[in-house]
C-alpha positions as CSV (number, residue, x, y, z in Angstrom):
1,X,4.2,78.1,116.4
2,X,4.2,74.5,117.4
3,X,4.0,71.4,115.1
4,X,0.2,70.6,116.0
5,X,-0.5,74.2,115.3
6,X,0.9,74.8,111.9
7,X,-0.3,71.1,111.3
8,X,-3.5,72.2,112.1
9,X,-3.0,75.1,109.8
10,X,-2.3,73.5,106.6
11,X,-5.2,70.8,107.3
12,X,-7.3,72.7,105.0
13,X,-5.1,73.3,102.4
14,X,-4.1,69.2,102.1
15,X,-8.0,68.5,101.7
16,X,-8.7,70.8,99.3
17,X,-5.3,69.6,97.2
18,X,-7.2,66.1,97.5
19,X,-10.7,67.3,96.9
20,X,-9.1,69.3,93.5
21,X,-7.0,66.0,92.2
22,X,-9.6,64.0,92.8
23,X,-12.0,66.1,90.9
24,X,-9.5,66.9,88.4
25,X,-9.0,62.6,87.9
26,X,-12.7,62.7,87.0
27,X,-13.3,66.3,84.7
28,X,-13.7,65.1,81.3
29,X,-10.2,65.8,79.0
30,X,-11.8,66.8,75.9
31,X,-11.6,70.3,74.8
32,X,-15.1,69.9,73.3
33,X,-16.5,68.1,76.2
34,X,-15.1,70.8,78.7
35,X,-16.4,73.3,77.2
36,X,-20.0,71.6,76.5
37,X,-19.8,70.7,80.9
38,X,-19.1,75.0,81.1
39,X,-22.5,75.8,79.1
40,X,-24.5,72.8,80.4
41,X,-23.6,73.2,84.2
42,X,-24.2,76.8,85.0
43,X,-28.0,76.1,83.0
44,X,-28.4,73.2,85.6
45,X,-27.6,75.0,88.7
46,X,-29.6,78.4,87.4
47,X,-32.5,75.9,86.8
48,X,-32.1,73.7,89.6
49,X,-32.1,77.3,92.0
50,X,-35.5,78.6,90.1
51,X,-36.8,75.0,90.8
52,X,-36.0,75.4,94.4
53,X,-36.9,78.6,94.9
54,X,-40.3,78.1,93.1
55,X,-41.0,75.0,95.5
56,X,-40.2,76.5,98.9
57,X,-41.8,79.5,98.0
58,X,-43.8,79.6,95.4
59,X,-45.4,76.4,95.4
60,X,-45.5,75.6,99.0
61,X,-47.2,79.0,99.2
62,X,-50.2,78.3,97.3
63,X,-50.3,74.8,98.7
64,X,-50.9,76.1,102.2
65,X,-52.9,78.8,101.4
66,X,-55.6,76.3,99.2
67,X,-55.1,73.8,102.1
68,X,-56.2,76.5,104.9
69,X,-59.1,77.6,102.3
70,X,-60.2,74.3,102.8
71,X,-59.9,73.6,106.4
72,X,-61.6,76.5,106.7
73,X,-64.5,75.5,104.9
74,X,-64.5,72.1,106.8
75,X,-64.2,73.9,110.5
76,X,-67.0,76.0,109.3
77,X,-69.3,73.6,108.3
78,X,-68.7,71.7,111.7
79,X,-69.1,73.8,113.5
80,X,-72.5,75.1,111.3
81,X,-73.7,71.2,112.2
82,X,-72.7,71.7,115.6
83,X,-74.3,74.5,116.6
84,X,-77.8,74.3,114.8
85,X,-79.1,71.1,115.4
86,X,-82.1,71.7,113.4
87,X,-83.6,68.2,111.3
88,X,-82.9,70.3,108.2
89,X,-79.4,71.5,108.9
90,X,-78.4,68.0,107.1
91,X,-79.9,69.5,103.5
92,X,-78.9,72.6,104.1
93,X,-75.4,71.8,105.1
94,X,-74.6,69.8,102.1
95,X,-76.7,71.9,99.7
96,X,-73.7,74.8,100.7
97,X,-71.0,72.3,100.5
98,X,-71.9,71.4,97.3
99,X,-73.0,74.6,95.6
100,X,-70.9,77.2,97.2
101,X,-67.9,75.1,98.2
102,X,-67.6,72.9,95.8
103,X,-67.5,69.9,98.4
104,X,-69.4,66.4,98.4
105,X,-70.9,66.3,102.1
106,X,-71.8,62.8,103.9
107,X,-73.2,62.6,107.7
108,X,-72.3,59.2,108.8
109,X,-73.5,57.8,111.9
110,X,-71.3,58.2,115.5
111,X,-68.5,56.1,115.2
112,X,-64.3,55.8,115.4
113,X,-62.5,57.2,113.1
114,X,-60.2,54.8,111.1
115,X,-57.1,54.4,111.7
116,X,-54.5,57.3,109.6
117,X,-53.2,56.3,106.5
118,X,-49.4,56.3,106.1
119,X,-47.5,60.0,105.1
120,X,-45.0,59.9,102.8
121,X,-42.2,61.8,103.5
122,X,-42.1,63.9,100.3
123,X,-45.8,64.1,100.5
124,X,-46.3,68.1,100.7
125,X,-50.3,68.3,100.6
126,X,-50.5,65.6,103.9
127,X,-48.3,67.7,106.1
128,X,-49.6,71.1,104.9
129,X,-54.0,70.1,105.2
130,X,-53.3,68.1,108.3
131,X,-51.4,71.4,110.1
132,X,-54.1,73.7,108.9
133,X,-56.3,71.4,109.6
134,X,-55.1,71.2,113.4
135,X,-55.0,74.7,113.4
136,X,-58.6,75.2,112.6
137,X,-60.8,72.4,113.2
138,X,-61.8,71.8,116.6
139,X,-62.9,68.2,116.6
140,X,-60.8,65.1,115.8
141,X,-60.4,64.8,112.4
142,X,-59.0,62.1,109.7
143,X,-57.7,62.8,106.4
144,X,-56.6,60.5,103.1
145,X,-55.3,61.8,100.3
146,X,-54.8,58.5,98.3
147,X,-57.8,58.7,96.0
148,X,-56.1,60.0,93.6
149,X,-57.8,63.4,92.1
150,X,-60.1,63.2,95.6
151,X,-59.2,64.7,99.0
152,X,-61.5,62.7,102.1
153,X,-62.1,64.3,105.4
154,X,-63.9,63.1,108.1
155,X,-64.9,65.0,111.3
156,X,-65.5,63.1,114.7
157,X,-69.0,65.6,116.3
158,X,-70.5,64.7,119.3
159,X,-73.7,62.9,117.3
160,X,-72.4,62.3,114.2
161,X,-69.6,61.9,111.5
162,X,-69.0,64.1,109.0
163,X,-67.4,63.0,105.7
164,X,-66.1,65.9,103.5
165,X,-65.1,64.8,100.0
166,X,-63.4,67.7,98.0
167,X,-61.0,67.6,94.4
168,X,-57.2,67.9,95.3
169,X,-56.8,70.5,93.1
170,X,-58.8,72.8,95.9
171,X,-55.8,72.2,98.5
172,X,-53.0,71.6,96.9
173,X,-51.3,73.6,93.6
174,X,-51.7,70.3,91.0
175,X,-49.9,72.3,88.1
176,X,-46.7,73.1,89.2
177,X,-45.9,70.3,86.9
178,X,-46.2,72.4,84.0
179,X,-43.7,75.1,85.3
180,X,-41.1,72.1,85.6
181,X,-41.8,71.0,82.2
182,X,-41.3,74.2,80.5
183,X,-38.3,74.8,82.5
184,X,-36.7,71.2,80.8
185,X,-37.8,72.2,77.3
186,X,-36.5,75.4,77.7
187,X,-32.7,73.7,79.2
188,X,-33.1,71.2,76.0
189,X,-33.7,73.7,73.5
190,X,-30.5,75.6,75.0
191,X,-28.2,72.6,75.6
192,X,-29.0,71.7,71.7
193,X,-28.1,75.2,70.9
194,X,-25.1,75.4,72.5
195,X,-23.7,72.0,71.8
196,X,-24.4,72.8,67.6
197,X,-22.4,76.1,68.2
198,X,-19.5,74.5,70.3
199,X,-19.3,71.6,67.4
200,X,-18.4,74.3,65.0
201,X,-16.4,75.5,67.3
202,X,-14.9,72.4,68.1
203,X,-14.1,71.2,64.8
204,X,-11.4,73.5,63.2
205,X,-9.4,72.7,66.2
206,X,-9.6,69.0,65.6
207,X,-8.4,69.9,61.8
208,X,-5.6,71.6,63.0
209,X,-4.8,69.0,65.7
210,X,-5.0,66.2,63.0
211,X,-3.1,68.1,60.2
212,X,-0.3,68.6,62.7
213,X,0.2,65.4,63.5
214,X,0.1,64.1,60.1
215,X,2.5,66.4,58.9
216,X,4.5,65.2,62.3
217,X,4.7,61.6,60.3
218,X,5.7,63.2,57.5
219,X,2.5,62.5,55.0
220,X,1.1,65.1,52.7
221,X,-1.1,68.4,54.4
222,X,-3.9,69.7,52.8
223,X,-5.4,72.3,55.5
224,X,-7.1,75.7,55.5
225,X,-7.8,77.9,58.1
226,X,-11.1,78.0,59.7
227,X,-13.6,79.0,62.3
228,X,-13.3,81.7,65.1
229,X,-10.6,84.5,64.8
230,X,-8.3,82.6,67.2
231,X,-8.2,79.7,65.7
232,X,-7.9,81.1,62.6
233,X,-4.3,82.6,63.7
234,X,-3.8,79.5,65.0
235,X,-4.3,77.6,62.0
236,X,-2.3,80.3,59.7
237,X,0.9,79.7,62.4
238,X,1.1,76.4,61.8
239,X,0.6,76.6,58.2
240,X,3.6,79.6,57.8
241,X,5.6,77.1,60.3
242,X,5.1,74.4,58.2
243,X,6.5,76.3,55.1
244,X,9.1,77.5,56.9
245,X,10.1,73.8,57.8
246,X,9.9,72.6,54.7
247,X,11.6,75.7,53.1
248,X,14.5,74.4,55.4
249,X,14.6,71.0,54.3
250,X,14.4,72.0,50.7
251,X,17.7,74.6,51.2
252,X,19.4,71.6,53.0
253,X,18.5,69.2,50.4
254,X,19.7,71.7,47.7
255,X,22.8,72.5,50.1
256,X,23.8,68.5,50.0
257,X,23.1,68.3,46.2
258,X,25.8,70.6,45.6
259,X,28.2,69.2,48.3
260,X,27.5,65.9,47.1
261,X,28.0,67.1,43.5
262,X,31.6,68.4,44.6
263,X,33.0,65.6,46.4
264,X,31.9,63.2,43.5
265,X,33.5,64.8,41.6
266,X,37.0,64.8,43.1
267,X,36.3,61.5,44.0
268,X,36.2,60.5,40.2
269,X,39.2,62.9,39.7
270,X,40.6,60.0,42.0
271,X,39.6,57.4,40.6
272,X,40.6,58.7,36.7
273,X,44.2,59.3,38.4
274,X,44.2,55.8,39.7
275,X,43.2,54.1,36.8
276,X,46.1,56.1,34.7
277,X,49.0,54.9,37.7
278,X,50.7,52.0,36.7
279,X,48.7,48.6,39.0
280,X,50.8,47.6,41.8
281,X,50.1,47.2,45.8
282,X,49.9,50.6,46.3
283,X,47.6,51.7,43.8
284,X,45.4,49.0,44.6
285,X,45.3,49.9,48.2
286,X,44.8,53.5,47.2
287,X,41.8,52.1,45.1
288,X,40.5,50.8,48.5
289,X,40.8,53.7,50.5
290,X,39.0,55.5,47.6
291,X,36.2,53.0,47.4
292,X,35.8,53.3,51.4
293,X,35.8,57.5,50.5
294,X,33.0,57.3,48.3
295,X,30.6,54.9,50.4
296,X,31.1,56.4,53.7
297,X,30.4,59.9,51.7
298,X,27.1,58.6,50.3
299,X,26.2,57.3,54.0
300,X,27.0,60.8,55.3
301,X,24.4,62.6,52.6
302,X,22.1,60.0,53.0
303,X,21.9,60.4,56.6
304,X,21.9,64.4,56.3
305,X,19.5,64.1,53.3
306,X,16.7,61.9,54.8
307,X,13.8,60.8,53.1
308,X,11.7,63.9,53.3
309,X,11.2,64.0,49.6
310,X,9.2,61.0,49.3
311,X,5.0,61.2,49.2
312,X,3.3,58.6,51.8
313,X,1.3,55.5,50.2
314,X,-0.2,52.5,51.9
315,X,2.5,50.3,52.7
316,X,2.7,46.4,53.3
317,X,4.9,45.8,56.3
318,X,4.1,42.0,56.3
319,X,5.1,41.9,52.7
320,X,8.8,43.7,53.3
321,X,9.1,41.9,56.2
322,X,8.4,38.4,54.4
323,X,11.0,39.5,51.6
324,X,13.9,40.3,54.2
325,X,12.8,36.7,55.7
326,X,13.7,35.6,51.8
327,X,16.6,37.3,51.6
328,X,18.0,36.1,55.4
329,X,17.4,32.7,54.4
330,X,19.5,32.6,51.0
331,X,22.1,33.6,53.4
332,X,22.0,30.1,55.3
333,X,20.3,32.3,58.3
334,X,17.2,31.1,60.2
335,X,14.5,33.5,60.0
336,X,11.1,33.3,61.2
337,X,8.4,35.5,60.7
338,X,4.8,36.4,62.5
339,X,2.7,38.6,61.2
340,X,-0.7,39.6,63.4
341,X,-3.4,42.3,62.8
342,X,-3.8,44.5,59.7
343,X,0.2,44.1,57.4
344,X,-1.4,47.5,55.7
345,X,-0.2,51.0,57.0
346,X,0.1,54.5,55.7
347,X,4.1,55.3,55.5
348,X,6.7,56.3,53.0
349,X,7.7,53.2,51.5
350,X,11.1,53.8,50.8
351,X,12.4,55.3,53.7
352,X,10.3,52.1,55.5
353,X,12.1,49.6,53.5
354,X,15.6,51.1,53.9
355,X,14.8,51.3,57.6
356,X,14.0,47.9,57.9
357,X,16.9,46.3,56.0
358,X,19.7,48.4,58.1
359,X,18.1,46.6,61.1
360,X,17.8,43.0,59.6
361,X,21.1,43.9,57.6
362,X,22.5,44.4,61.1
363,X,21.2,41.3,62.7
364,X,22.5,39.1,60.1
365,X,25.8,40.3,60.4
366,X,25.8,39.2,64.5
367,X,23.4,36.5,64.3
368,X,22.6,33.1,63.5
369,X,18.9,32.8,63.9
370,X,16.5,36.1,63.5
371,X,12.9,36.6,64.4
372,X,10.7,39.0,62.4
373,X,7.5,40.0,64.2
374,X,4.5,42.9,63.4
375,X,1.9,43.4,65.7
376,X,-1.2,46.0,64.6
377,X,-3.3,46.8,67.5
378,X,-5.4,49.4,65.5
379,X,-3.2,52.4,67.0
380,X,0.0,51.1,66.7
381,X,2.5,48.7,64.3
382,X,5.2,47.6,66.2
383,X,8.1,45.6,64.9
384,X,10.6,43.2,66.7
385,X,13.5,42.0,65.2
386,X,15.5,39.7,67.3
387,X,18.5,38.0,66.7
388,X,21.2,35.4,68.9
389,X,24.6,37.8,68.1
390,X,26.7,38.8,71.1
391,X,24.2,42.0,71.5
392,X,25.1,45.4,73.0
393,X,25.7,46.5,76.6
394,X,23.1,47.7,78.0
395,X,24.6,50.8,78.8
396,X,25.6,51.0,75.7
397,X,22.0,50.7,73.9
398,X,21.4,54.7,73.4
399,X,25.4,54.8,72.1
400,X,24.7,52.9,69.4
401,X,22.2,55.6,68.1
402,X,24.5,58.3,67.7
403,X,25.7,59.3,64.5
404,X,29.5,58.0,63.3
405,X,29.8,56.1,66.6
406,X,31.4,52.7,66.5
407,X,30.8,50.3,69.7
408,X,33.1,47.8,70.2
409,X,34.4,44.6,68.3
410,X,32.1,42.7,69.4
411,X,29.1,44.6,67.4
412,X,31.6,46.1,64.5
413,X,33.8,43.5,63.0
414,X,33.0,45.0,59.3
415,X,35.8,47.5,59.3
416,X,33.1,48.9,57.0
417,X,30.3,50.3,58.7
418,X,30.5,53.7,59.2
419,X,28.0,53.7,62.4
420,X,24.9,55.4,60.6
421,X,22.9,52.7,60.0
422,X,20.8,52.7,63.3
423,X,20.9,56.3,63.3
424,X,19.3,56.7,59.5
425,X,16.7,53.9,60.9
426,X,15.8,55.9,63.9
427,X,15.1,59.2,62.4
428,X,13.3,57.6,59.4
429,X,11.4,56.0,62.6
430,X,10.7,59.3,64.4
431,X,9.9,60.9,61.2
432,X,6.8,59.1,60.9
433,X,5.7,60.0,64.2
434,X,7.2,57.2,65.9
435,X,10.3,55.3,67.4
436,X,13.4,53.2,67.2
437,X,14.4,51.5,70.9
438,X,17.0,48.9,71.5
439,X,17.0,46.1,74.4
440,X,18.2,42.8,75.1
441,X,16.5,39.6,72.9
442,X,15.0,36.5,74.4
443,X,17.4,34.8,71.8
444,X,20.3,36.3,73.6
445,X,21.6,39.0,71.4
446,X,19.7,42.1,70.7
447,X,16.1,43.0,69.8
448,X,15.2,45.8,68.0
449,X,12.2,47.5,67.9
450,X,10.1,49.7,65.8
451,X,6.7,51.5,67.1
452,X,5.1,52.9,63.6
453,X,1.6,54.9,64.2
454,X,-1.0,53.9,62.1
């Protein structure tokens, strides 16, 4: 096949792709609304069909059948005044039309007839009376049907006028209305039905959804299972997950204790045997090495060991943010602070405040001016803490995250730091459902900062 063939070919398939994404842009997301659009929109088109139907067929059926009743009744009575022209056939002409066929009759005198009123193009009882009345009458005739409840006909004769006045409920089917109104009550009642239902429905799932994500920011669960079967098992999954999680953190937390337990104590064992040595250079370089030993040790647990044990309280972030400003400042740092929106969030304070002073602990170690700012947009608290040091590479940013890693000189001049700190502040970070990134500062060195939910 040629290019314009297999172009021509996979024409169809690129416009339905489009047609798809574009309807897919503009579905609702929601599972609740989704599934509300799948009850309400086959009720629609079901009702909309019936409505349809009963108008082509249905009501347009007993429209022109009343509408040829009554231009047969109008060609006979012209015809009746044409043919007989007895002096009485007035009287007895209109005593018929207005006993037997419920019609108002009028003989006006030879004249034009008006001029015809405008049709709408909706209008149903205009097209269907005037065609049976073409089809029927053999005079001229005129018709208005904008009188409201009354129909007027007027018949051109050779000697006369006649003006037929009839109700519009004889040629036209007035109370199809009422089938359209059950037909909404009836898609009302069911739309309310099924919209309680799907709300029940609906609203374990949210539970679920909002008890996994708080126990993704580490705050306390209290959930039960609920609703259909399915979600049911869904809900008992996550709830057996969750206890195996936390079954894991408390055997790790347990495992640490002990390890923690053993290396303190040959660590004291170390520093007994130090403190027994006769002081000179060496021991008091062996004291240092020691020293180093034990902090680095208690950096390593406290890394492995997390915060995981602490309950989640409403926490001032303005208010441990103003303190570090405090604290920077005794230092002979310049620290400025800015605090906008709501200082108040739901975190584990602890873990919060330790994760804060590593970063600010780290910026006063590089820098000579530091900015402190907290930003609550009602989603979202998110921290910046800049500082004027030398900074990090760039390609070097997601380095400085990973655990015992040590960057350069220019960021680790404390032969001290054992390379955890930003790593304990980004999993604190992403334990509480959020995240720890690193860029450059408008003040030159680094800027750190912290993205909390609220």
């Amino acid at each position: 096949m040629n290019v314009e063939v297999l172009q021509a070919i996979d024409a169809p398939r690129r416009l339905w792709r489009a047609f798809a994404g574009w309807l897919h842009d503009r579905m609702p997301k929601g599972l609740y609304a989704r599934a509300l659009l799948i009850v309400i929109l086959p009720i629609v088109l079901l009702q909309s069909a019936v409505a349809y139907v009963y108008m082509e067929r249905h009501w347009e059926a007993i429209t022109d059948r009343l509408s040829a009743s009554v231009a047969r009744d109008v060609a006979a009575i012209s015809d009746l005044y044409a043919r007989f022209p007895d002096s009485q056939r007035q009287e007895f002409l209109t005593l018929i039309a207005g006993v037997d066929l419920s019609m108002q009759l009028v003989v006006l005198p030879k004249g034009p007839l008006p001029e015809p009123t405008p049709k709408g193009f909706f209008s149903l009882l205009d097209h269907t009376l005037t065609n049976e009345l073409s089809k029927h009458v053999r005079y001229p005739f005129w018709i208005d049907t904008s009188k409201g409840n009354f129909v007027e006909i007027r018949v051109a004769l050779d000697d006369a006028t006649l003006q037929v006045t009839t109700t519009r409920t004889q040629a036209y089917a007035s109370n199809s209305h009422i089938f359209f109104i059950w037909t909404t009550l009836a898609s009302i009642v069911i739309i309310g039905i099924a919209t309680s239902f799907l709300r029940n429905q609906i609203r374990p799932i949210l539970r679920l959804a909002r008890a996994a994500e708080e126990f993704g920011k580490g705050r306390e669960v209290f959930f039960r299972p609920r609703g259909a079967r399915e979600v049911r098992q869904a809900g008992q999954a996550f709830l057996e997950m969750k206890a195996r999680v936390e079954r894991a953190i408390e055997q790790r937390t347990t495992m640490l204790t002990g390890v923690s337990h053993d290396l303190r104590t040959i660590i004291t064992r170390f520093k007994l045997s130090l403190a027994l040595l006769p002081q000179g250079p060496e021991t008091e370089e062996m004291s240092k090495d020691v020293h180093e030993m034990e902090r680095m040790v208690e950096a390593y647990l406290a890394f492995a060991r997390g915060d995981g044990g602490e309950a989640a309280s409403e926490t001032d972030i303005g208010a441990m943010l103003k303190d570090l400003q405090t604290d920077t400042q005794k230092l002979g740092i310049d620290a400025r602070l800015n605090v906008a929106g709501e200082s108040k969030i739901v975190t584990r304070p602890a873990a919060i405040r330790r994760l804060l002073a590593n970063l600010v602990g780290n910026a006063q170690r590089y820098g000579k001016r530091i900015d402190l700012c907290a930003t609550n947009d009602g989603k979202t608290m998110t921290i910046h803490i800049d500082d004027d040091g030398p900074g990090i590479p760039v390609d070097r940013l997601e380095d400085a995250f990973r655990p015992f890693f040590r960057l350069d000189e220019s960021r680790n001049q404390d032969t001290g730091n054992s390379g955890l700190g930003l790593a304990i502040a980004r999993d604190i970070a992403r334990s509480h459902g959020g995240d720890l990134t690193l860029e450059r500062s408008e003040l030159g060195g680094l800027r750190a900062t912290v993205t909390l939910p609220v």
